[in-house]
C-alpha positions, -999 to 999 in steps of 0.1 A, spaced: 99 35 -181 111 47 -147 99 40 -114 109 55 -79 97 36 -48 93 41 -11 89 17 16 69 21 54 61 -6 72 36 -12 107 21 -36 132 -14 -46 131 -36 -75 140 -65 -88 119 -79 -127 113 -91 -142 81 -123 -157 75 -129 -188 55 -102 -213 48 -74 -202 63 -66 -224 86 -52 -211 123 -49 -176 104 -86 -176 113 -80 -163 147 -68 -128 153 -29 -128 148 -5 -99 137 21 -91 115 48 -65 107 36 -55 75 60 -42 51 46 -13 23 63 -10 -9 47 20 -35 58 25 -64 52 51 -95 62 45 -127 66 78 -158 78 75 -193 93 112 -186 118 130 -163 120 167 -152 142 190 -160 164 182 -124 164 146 -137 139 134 -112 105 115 -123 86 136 -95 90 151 -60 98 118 -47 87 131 -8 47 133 -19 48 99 -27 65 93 13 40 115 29 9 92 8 23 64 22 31 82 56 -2 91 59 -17 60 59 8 37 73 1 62 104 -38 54 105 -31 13 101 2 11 132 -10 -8 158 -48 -12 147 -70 -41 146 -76 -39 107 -107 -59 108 -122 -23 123 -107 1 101 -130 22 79 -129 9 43 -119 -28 54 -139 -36 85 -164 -54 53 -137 -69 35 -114 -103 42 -80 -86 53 -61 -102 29 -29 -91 22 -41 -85 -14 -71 -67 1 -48 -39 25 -28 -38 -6 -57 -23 -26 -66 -6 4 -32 9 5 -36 15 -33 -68 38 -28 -55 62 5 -27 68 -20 -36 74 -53 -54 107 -51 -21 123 -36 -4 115 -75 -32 130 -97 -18 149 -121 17 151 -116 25 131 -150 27 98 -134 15 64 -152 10 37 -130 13 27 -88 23 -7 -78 14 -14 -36 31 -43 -26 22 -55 13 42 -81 27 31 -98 60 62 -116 59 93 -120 50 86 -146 27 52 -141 13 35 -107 -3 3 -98 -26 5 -61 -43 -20 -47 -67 -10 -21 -96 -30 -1 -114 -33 31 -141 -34 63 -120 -62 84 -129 -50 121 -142 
């Protein structure tokens, strides 16, 4: 199996609800993003796939999240902002941008810090 990753990263605020503690109130972070696509096979250049869609996906949405409130963003101004939750977020903007390009599997990993991360990875559908 190989995989080929990119990484973005942006500033947002959000606040948790239920029992989080003082992560209840609206703080921020410098969110790191981490995609990456995994394929059994490689081209004829030796590359699993144009590596530069994958950074636009992520570009793309990384853009619409910089400096937002992400409790008001379309798509999770109904869920708990988790880190786990933006990661599936994350997971969803990107995914249609890979269809059919002979890829198996994307991994989002969202760190809000240095030392702590969720990431969701699922089948991409072709």
């Amino acid at each position: 199996m190989f995989e080929v990753g990119v990484v973005a990263q942006f500033e947002a605020a959000h606040r948790l609800v239920g029992d989080f503690g003082p992560a209840q109130r609206m703080h921020g972070h410098t969110y790191r993003v981490e995609a990456i696509v995994y394929g059994t096979t490689l081209k004829s250049d030796g590359t699993l796939f144009d590596i530069t869609v994958l950074q636009d996906a992520v570009g793309a949405v990384v853009k619409q999240l910089h400096y937002q409130n992400l409790d008001e963003i379309a798509g999770l101004n109904t869920r708990n902002t988790t880190a786990e939750v933006v990661a599936d977020y994350i997971w969803h903007q990107v995914a249609p941008a890979l269809r059919n390009v002979g890829l198996i599997d994307l991994r989002v990993a969202v760190w809000e810090s240095p030392s702590a991360w969720a990431a969701v990875m699922r089948e991409l559908p072709q």
